[in-house]
C-alpha positions, 0 to 999 in steps of 0.5 A: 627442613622437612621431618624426615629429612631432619631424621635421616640428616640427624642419623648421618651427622653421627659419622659412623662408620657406613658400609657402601656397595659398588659393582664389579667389573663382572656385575657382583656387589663389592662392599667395604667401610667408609666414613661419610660426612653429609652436607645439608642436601644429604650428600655424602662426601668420604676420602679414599686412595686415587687407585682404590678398588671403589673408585675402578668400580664407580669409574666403571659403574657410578651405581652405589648403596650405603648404609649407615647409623647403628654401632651397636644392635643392642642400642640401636634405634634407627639406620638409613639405607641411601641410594645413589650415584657416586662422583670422584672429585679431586679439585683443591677446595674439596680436598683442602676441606674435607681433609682431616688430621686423622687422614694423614695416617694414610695421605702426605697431606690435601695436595697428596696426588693420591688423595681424592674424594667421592661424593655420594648424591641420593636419590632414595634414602630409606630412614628405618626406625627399629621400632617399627621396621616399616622404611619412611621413603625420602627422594629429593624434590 
């Protein structure tokens, strides 16, 4: 795996609560939290409600950006800023593994009829080291 994408796969496997931007129906950025997990292409998969506001908008528009890696600003070292487009996935094999026993505070369980997933696939992730603030730019080859 290349160096920076290591880097950026490293700040992402922490599962830190990430803020993600959607556009409204009137063109405005909407932001919210999630909590992503990524795979090893850098693909960032979360769990939300069917008839969520996020899932209108990238029905509507599948333009996305999030941001992820600091909990604290006093320790913070690094963050990514990832662009995107997002899909709505809602077959079994997704739902079955990506669920989480946390999940049932808000689903009945995988086969919940409201239980979708959206899958974010970049194409820029910005890796930004707090010593330096000069953004090393990936982009899938």
């Amino acid at each position: 795996m290349a160096d920076l994408k290591k880097k950026i796969l490293d700040v992402l496997i922490q599962r830190r609560v990430a803020a993600l931007a959607t556009v409204t129906e009137d063109g405005k950025p909407w932001v919210r939290y999630v909590v992503p997990a990524p795979d090893e292409e850098l693909n960032l998969t979360f769990p939300t409600h069917r008839k969520s506001r996020k899932i209108a908008h990238i029905r509507r528009n599948p333009e996305v950006h999030l941001t992820t890696g600091v909990a604290n600003l006093e320790t913070a070292r690094h963050y990514v800023q990832v662009q995107g487009t997002a899909e709505i996935v809602d077959d079994e094999a997704s739902r079955k593994a990506h669920f989480r026993p946390y999940l049932q505070a808000y689903f009945e369980g995988p086969e919940d009829p409201d239980y979708v997933l959206v899958v974010v696939k970049p194409y820029r992730i910005e890796y930004v080291s707090m010593d330096s603030w000069n953004p090393e730019v990936w982009v899938p080859a």
